[in-house]
C-alpha positions in Angstrom: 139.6 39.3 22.8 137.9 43.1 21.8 135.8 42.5 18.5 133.9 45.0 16.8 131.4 44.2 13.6 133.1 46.6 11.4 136.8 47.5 11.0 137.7 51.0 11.2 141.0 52.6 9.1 142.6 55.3 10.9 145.7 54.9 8.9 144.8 57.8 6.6 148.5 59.0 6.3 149.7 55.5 4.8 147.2 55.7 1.7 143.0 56.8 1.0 140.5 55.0 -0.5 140.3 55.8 -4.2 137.1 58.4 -4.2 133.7 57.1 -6.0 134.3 60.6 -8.6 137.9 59.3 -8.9 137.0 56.2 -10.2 134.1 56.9 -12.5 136.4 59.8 -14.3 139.2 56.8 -15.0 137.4 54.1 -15.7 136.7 55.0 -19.6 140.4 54.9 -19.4 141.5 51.7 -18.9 139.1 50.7 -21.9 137.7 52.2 -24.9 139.6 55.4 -24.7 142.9 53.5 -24.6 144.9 54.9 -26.8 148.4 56.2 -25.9 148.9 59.8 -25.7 152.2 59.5 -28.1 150.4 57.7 -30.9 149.0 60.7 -33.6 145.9 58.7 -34.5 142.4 59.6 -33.3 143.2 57.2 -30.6 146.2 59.0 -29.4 145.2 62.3 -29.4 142.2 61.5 -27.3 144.2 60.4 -25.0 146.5 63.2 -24.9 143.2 65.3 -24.9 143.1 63.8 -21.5 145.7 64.5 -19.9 146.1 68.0 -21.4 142.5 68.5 -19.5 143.7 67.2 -16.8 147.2 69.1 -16.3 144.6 72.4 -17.0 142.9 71.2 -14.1 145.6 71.1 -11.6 147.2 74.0 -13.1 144.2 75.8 -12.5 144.0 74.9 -8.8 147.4 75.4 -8.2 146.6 78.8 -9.8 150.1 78.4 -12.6 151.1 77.5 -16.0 150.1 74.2 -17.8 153.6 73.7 -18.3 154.4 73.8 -14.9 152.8 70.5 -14.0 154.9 67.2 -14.8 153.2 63.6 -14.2 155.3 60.7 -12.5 155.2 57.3 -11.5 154.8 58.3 -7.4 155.3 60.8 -5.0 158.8 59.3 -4.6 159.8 59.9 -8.1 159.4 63.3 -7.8 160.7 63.8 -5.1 164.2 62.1 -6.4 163.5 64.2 -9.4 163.4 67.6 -7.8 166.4 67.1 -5.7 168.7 65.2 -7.9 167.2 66.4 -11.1 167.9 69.9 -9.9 171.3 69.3 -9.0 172.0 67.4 -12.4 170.9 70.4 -14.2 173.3 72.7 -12.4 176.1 70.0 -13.1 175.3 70.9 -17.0 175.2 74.5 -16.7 178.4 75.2 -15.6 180.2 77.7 -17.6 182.8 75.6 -19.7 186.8 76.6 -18.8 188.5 78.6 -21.3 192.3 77.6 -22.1 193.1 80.3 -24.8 191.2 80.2 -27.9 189.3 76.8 -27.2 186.5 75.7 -24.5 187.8 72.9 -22.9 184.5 70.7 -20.7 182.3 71.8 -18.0 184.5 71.9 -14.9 182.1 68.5 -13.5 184.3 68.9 -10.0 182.2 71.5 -8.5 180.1 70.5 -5.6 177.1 71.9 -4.3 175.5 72.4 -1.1 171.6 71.6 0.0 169.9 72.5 3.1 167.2 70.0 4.0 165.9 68.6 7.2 165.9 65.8 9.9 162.7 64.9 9.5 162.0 64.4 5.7 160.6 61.5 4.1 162.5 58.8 3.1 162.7 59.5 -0.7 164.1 62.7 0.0 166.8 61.2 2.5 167.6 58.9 -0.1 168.5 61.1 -3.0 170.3 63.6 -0.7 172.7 60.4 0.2 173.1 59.7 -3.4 174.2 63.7 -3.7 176.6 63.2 -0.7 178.3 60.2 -2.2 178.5 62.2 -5.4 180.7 64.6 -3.3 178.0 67.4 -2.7 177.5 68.6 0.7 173.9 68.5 2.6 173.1 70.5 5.6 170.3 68.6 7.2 168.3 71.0 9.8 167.4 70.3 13.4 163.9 70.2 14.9 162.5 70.9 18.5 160.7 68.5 20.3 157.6 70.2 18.5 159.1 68.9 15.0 160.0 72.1 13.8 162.6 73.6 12.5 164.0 77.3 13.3 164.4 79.8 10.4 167.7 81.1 11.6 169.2 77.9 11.3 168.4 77.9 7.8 169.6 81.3 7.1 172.7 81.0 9.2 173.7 77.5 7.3 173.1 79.6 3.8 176.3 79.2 1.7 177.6 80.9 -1.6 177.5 77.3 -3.0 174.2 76.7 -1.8 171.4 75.6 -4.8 169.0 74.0 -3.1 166.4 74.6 -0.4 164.2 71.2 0.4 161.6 71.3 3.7 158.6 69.3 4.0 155.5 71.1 4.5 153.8 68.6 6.8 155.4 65.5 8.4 154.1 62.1 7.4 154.4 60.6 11.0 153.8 63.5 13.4 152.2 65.8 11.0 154.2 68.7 12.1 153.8 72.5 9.6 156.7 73.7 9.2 156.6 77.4 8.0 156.7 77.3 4.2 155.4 80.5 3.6 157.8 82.2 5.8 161.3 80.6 4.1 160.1 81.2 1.1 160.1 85.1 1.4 163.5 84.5 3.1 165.0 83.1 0.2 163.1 85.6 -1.9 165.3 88.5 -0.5 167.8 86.7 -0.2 167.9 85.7 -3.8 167.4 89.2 -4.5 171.2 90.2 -3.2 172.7 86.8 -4.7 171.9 87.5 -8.1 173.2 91.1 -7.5 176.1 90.0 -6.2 176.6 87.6 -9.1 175.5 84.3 -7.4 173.6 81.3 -8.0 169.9 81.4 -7.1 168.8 79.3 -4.6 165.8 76.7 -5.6 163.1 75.9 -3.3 161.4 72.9 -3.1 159.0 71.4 -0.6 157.0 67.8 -0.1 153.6 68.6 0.3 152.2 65.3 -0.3 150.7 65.3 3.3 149.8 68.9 3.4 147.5 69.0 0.0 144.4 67.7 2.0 144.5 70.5 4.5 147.2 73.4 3.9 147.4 75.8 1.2 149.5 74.6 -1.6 149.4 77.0 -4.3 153.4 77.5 -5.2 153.1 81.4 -5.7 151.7 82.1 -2.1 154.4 79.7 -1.0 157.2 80.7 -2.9 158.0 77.5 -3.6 160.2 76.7 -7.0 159.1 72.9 -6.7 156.5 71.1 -4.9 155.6 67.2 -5.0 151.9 66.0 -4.6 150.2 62.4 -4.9 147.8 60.9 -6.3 147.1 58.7 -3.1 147.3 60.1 -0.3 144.3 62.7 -1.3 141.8 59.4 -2.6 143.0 58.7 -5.7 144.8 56.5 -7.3 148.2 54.7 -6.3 151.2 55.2 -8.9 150.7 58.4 -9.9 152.3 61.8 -9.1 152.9 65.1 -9.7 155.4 68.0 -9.7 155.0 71.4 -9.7 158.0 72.9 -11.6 158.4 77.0 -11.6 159.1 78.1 -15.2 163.1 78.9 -15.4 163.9 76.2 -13.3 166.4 74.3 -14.2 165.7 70.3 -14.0 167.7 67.7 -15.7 165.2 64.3 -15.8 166.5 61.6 -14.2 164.6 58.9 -16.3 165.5 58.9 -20.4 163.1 57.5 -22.8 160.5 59.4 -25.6 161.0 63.1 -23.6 157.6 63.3 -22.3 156.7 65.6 -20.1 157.9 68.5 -22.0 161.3 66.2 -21.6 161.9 65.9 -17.9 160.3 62.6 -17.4 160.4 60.0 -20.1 157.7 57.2 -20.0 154.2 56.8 -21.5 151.6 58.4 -20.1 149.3 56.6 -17.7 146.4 57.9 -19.0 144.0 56.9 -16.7 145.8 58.0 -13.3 146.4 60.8 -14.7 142.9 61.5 -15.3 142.0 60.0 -11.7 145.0 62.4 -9.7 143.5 65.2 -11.9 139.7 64.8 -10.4 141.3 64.1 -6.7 143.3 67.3 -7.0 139.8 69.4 -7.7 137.8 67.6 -5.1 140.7 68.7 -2.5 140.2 72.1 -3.5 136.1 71.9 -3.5 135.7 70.1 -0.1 139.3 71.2 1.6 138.2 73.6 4.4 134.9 71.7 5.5 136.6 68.2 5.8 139.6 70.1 7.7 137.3 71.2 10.2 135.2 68.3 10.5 138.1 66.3 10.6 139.6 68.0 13.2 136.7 67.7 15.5 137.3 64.1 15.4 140.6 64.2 16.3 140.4 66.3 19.2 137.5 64.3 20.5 139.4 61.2 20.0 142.5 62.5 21.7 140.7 63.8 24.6 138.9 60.5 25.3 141.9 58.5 25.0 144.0 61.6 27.6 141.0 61.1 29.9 142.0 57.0 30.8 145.5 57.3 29.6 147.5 60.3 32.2 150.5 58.9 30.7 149.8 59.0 27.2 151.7 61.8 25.6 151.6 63.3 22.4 155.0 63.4 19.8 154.7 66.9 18.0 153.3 69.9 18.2 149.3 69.9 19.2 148.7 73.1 17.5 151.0 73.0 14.6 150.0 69.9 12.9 147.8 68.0 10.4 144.3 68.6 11.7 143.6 64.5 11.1 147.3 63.5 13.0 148.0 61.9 16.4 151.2 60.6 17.4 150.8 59.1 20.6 153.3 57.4 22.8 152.1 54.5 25.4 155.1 54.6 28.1 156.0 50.9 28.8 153.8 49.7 25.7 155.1 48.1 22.5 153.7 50.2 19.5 154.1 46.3 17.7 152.3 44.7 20.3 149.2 47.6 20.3 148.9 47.8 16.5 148.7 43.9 16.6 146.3 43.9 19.6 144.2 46.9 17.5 144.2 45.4 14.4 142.7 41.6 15.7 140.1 43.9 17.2 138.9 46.0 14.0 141.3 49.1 13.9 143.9 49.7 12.1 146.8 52.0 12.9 150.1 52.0 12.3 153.8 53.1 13.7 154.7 56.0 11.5 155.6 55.8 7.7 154.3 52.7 5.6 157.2 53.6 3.4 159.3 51.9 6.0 157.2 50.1 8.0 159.1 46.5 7.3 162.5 48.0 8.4 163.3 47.2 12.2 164.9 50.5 13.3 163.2 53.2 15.0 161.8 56.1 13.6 164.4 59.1 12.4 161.6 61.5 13.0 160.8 60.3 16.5 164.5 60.4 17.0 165.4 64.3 15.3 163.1 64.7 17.8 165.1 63.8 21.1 163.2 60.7 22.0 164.8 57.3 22.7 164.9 54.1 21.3 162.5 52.8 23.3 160.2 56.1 23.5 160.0 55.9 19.8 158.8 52.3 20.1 156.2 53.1 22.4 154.7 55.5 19.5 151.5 54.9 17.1 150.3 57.1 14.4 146.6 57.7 14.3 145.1 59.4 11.2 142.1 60.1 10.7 140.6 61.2 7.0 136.9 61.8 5.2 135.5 58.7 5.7 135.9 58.4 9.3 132.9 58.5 11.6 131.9 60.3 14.9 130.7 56.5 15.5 134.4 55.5 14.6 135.9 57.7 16.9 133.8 56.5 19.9 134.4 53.2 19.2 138.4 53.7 18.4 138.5 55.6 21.7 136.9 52.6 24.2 138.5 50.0 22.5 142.0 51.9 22.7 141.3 52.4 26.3 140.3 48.8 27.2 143.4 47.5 25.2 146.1 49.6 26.6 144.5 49.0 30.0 145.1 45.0 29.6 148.4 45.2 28.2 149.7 47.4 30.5 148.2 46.1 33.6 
């Protein structure tokens, strides 16, 4: 059995170490400055002192309004609250149905349509299922064996009852780029006749949890309406989130409580992680483009040593168009359960694709938008790579790789 002295994480997409400047920022937090934000004490408004700094500092960054920043629970929260949020706000704004002199109630039959993807994350999947069950109709986009999607498939599938717009900016498990940018100055035009023509606007929201470490997430140069981020997946904190929310946008909160969060997400306020995702979100923006490129050295160094022993090694996704700290890699005739076991009992941890459903026994439904098989799919690993990772780790990762997928294969 391979051994090594010191375990090395290359499982970067799953979750990242909270950062040393994280922690120091949130640990008066969780004890002399406890007060809760709500409370109108000295105690209180400390707190909300905190996380008023804090949403400044992410507003700032994301170069928009104060107001346009709303705190959750997780990454999935906010996700289920820009999709079914959104669509629960246009339920309540439609115009009430006049029978002579009296308004009679909102005509609640109307259905709407969403245009989404193949390939999103499972948070998103599972509030556009809830919207389909509702009676609302969901157009999910194809991707190429690249893991992208085509524009014109999104422009030809545009409805007059379409609301709602939701792409992922980078894929969790192949780290495919979708272009962002690019749909959002379709929808700008295109929003541009609708409202002329007396039609609903179309909302545009994207998952940019992945992308936040490496891409360009302000929402104005993206043209983005919503956008989710976390707290860690960019080294801080676990259980904390955030949404970007344009100003107009209509968003019905899918949690009820106190109306915090200028009243789209009830709840107390987690001080602390609040505080914590604040400091991760500025140390993304301070160190972004020198850990990009240092992490994507790595990566191609890593995927050329492994290429060199491994002929049949191929790579799921787009090589170009991709996270720079992402490799999907598929082993042909080689369990991915049997190589992350065999990796991990020798120090390295990897992993199959999304933690989120790592424990369910189907196949991924990225690997499989994509065109591959069942067993093609199960022959895939996801290798990322993140700040903490080593040239030393990536020689190491590489020969120990090499030597394992030699014995189990041979």
């Amino acid at each position: 059995m391979i051994k090594i002295s010191k375990k090395i994480y290359l499982d970067y997409a799953a979750t990242t170490p909270v950062d040393k400047e994280v922690l120091r920022a949130m640990m008066p937090y969780f004890s002399f400055k406890f007060g809760n934000a709500s409370s109108i004490h000295s105690f209180g408004q400390e707190a909300i002192a905190a996380v008023d700094q804090a949403r400044e500092k992410i507003a700032k960054f994301f170069n928009c309004d104060f107001s346009e920043i709303i705190f959750t629970g997780s990454a999935t929260e906010a996700n289920n609250l820009a999709v079914e949020g959104l669509i629960k706000s246009q339920i309540s704004n439609l115009p009430s149905i006049s029978s002579g002199s009296r308004a009679e109630s909102r005509d609640k039959s109307q259905k709407f349509h969403i245009i989404s993807t193949k390939i999103e994350h499972e948070s998103i999947l599972e509030s556009l299922k809830n919207l389909e069950r509702a009676g609302h109709k969901v157009t999910y986009l194809p991707v190429g064996k690249e893991g992208i999607i085509k524009i014109s498939d999104l422009e030809k599938n545009i409805k007059d009852s379409t609301v709602l717009v939701n792409i992922i900016y980078a894929n969790n498990e192949i780290g495919a780029i979708q272009p962002i940018k690019e749909i959002g100055k379709l929808l700008e035009k295109i929003n541009k006749k609708r409202l002329e023509g007396g039609l609903s606007k179309i909302y545009f929201h994207t998952d940019a949890v992945q992308a936040l470490n490496y891409l360009e997430c302000r929402p104005d140069w993206l043209k983005v309406d919503l956008m989710t981020f976390s707290g860690h997946k960019i080294y801080g904190p676990k259980g904390i989130g955030g949404l970007y929310v344009r100003k107009n946008t209509p968003l019905s909160p899918i949690i009820s409580g106190g109306a915090q969060e200028f009243g789209r997400r009830s709840g107390t306020e987690n001080v602390p992680y609040i505080v914590g995702l604040a400091k991760a979100v500025e140390l993304v923006f301070k160190n972004r483009e020198k850990r990009s490129k240092y992490i994507l050295d790595l990566r191609d160094t890593l995927w050329k040593n492994i290429i060199v022993y491994n002929k049949g090694a191929k790579l799921n996704g787009s090589f170009g168009n991709r996270l720079p700290n992402n490799l999907n890699i598929r082993f042909d005739g080689l369990s991915n359960e049997t190589l992350i076991v065999a990796l991990d009992q020798a120090g390295i941890a990897v992993s199959a694709g999304s933690a989120c459903s790592s424990r369910a026994l189907t196949a991924s439904h990225v690997l499989d938008a994509m065109g591959l098989t069942l067993r093609q799919a199960k022959e895939s690993v996801r290798i990322t790579l993140g700040k903490n990772t080593t040239k030393r780790d990536i020689k190491k990762s590489a020969k120990i790789i090499n030597e394992i997928v030699k014995q189990l294969t041979s």
